[in-house]
C-alpha positions as CSV (number, residue, x, y, z in Angstrom):
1,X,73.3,58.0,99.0
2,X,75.2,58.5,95.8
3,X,76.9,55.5,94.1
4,X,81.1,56.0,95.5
5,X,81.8,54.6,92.5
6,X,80.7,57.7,90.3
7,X,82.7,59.9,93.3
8,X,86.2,58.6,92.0
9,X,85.3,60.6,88.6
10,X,84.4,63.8,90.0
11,X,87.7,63.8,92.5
12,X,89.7,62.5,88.8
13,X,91.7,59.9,90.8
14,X,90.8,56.1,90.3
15,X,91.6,54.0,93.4
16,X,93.3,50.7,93.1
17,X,91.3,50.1,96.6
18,X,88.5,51.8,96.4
19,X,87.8,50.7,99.9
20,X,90.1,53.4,101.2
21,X,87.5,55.8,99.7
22,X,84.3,53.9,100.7
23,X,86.1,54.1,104.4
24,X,86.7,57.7,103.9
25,X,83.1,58.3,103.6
26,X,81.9,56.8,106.7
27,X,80.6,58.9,109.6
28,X,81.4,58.0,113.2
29,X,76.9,57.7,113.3
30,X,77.1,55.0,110.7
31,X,79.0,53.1,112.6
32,X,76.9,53.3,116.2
33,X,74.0,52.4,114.1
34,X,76.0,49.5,111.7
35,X,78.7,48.3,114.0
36,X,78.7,45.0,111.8
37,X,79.4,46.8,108.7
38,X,82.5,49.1,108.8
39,X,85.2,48.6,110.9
40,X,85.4,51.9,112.3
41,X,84.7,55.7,111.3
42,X,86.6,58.0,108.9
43,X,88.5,59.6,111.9
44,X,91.6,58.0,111.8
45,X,92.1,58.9,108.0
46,X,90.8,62.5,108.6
47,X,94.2,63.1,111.2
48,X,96.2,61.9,108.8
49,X,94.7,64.1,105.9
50,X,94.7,67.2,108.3
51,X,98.6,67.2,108.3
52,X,98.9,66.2,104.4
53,X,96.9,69.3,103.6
54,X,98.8,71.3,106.1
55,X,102.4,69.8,104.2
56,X,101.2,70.8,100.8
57,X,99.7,73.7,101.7
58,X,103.1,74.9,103.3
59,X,104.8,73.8,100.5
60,X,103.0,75.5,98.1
61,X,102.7,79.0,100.1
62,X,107.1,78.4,100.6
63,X,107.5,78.5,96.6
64,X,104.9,80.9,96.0
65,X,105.4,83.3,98.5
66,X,109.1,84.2,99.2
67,X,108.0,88.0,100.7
68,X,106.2,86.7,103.3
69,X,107.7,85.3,106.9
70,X,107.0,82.7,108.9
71,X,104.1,83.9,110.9
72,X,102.5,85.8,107.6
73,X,102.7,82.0,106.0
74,X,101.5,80.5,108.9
75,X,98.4,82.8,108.9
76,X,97.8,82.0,105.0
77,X,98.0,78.0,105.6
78,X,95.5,78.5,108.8
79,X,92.9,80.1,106.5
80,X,93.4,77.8,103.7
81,X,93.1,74.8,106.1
82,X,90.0,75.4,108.1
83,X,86.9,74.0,108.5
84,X,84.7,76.7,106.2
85,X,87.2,76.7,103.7
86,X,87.3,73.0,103.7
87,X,83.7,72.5,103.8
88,X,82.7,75.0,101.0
89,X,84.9,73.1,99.0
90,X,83.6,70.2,99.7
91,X,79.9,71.3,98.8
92,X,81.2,72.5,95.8
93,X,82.1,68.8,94.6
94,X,78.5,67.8,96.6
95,X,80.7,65.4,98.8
96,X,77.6,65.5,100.8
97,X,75.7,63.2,99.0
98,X,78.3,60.2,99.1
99,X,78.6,59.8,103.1
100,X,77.6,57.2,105.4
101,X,75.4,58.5,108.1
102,X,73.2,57.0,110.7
103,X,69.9,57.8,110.0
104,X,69.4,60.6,113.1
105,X,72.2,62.1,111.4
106,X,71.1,62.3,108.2
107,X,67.6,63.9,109.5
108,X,69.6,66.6,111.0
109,X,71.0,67.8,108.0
110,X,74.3,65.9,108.4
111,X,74.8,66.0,104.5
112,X,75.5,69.6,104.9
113,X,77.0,70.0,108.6
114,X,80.6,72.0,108.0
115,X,82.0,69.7,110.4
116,X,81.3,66.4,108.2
117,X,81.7,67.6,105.1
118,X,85.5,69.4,106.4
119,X,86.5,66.2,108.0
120,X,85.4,63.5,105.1
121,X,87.4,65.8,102.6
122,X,90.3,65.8,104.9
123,X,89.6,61.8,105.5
124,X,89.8,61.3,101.7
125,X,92.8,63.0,101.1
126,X,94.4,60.5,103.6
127,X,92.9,57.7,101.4
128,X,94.5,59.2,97.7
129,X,97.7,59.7,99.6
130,X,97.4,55.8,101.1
131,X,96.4,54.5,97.5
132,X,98.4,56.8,95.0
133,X,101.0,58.1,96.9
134,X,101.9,62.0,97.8
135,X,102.2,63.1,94.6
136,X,99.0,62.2,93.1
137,X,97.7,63.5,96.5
138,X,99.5,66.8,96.3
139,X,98.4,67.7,92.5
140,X,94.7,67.0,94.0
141,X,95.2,69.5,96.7
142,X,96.6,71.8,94.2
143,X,93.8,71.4,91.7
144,X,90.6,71.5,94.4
145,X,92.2,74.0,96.1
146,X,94.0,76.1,93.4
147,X,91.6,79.0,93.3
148,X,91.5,79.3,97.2
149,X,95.4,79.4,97.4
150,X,95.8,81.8,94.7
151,X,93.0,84.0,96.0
152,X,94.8,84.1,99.8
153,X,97.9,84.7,98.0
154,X,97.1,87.3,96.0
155,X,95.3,89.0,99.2
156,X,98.4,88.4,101.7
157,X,97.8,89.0,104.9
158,X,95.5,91.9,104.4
159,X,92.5,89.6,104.9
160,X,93.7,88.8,108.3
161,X,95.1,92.2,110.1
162,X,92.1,94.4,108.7
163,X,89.9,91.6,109.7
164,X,91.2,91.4,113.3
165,X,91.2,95.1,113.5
166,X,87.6,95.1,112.5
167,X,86.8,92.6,115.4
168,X,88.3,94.1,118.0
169,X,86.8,97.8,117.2
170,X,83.2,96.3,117.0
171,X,84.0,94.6,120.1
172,X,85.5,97.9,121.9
173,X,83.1,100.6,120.0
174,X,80.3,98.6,118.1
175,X,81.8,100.4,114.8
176,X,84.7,99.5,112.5
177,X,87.7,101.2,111.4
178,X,87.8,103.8,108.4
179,X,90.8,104.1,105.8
180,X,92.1,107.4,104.6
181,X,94.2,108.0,101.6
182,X,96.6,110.5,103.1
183,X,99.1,110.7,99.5
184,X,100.0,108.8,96.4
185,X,103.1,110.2,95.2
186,X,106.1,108.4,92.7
187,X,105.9,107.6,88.9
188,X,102.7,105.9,88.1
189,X,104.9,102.6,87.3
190,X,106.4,103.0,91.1
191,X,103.7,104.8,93.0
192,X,104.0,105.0,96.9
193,X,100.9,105.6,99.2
194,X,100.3,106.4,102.8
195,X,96.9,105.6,104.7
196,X,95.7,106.1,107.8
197,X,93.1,104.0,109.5
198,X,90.9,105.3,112.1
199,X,87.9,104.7,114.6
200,X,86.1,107.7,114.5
201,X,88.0,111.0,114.3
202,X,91.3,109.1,116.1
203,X,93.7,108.0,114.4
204,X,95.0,104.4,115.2
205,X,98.0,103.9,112.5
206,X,99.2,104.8,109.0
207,X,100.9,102.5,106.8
208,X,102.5,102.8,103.5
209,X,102.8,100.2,100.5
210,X,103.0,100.3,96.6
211,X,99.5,99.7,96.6
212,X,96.3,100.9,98.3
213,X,95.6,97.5,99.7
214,X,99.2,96.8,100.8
215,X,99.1,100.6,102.8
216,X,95.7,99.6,104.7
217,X,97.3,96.2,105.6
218,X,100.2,98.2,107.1
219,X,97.9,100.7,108.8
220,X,96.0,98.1,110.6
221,X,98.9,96.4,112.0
222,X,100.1,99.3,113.3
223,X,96.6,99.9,114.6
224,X,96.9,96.1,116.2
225,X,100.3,97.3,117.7
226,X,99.1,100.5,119.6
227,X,96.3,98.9,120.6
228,X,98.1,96.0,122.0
229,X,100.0,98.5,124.0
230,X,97.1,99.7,125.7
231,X,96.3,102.7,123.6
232,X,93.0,104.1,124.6
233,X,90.3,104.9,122.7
């Protein structure tokens, strides 16, 4: 295992308990195999850091995204938050190589297990927030997870209504949807355009936006709509 100490550097925030850290590390395994050594696992910490990230995250998405409602929000903090995103993250900074495992865990691959690597990064925001307070805590967040945020912003809630529409076609029809430019009309500064989506030669909704992207977004939630009200394929 790598030395904690050299971990502080790579997150850029320098405990005044590095203990807070160390027990952010440790892996409910470590413990069952060292019971004499820790005084419990990371689990405790990784609750709290769960609903520190989901306050900043919110927070951030409120200032940042004043178009978008409740639920579309809601959706953006739910990707941002979960465990791939978390974990990918997490490899990026090799957080891996800095927990306390038991050993069968470690053999397993436990260094790389979305699961661990999700919950010690949630665990060790807990621990900056305990040792620094929020705001150290939230410019953290905003600086490991700047590029995330600002991707799932920029993409709205496109990723997740053409995503579920794509789901639930290869589910009903093994194939997914198709989107069709029907028009692009307006100024080239204000442009409008229509598309339809469809599965196969039917066509399941048509949405319109000032961009392509924006359009398909519309189309496939009123794809999701129809389909939700039993439209038959």
């Amino acid at each position: 295992m790598a030395d904690p100490a050299n971990l502080q550097k790579v997150l850029g925030v320098n405990f005044n308990d590095p203990s807070l850290l160390e027990h952010a590390l440790v892996h409910s395994s470590y413990v069952n195999e060292n019971p004499e050594l820790v005084p419990g696992s990371n689990e405790r910490l990784e609750f709290l850091g769960d609903a520190i990230l989901g306050l900043v995250a919110a927070e951030k998405l409120y200032e940042s995204c004043p178009q978008y409602s409740e639920g579309e929000m809601t959706k953006l903090r739910a990707a941002l938050v979960r465990g791939e995103t978390l974990a990918r993250l997490a490899k990026d900074i090799r957080l891996g190589d800095w927990l306390y495992l038991g050993k069968g865990e470690a053999a397993s691959g436990g260094r790389y297990k979305q699961r661990n690597l999700a919950g010690a990064l949630e665990a060790i925001i807990a621990a900056i927030c305990l040792d620094e307070g929020l705001d150290t805590t939230r410019n953290f967040i905003l600086r490991l997870f700047g590029k995330e945020m600002e991707r799932l912003i920029s993409q709205g809630t496109a990723i997740d209504y053409k995503s579920q529409l794509q789901e639930l076609l290869q589910a009903k029809q093994q194939q997914g949807p198709s989107y069709e430019l029907i028009e692009a009309v307006g100024p080239s500064h204000n442009m409008m355009f229509t598309v339809a989506v469809k599965a196969g030669n039917t066509v399941l909704g048509r949405g319109t936006g000032k961009s392509r992207k924006i359009a398909e977004t519309q189309a496939a939630y009123a794809a999701l709509q129809q389909l939700a009200n039993n439209f038959t394929l």
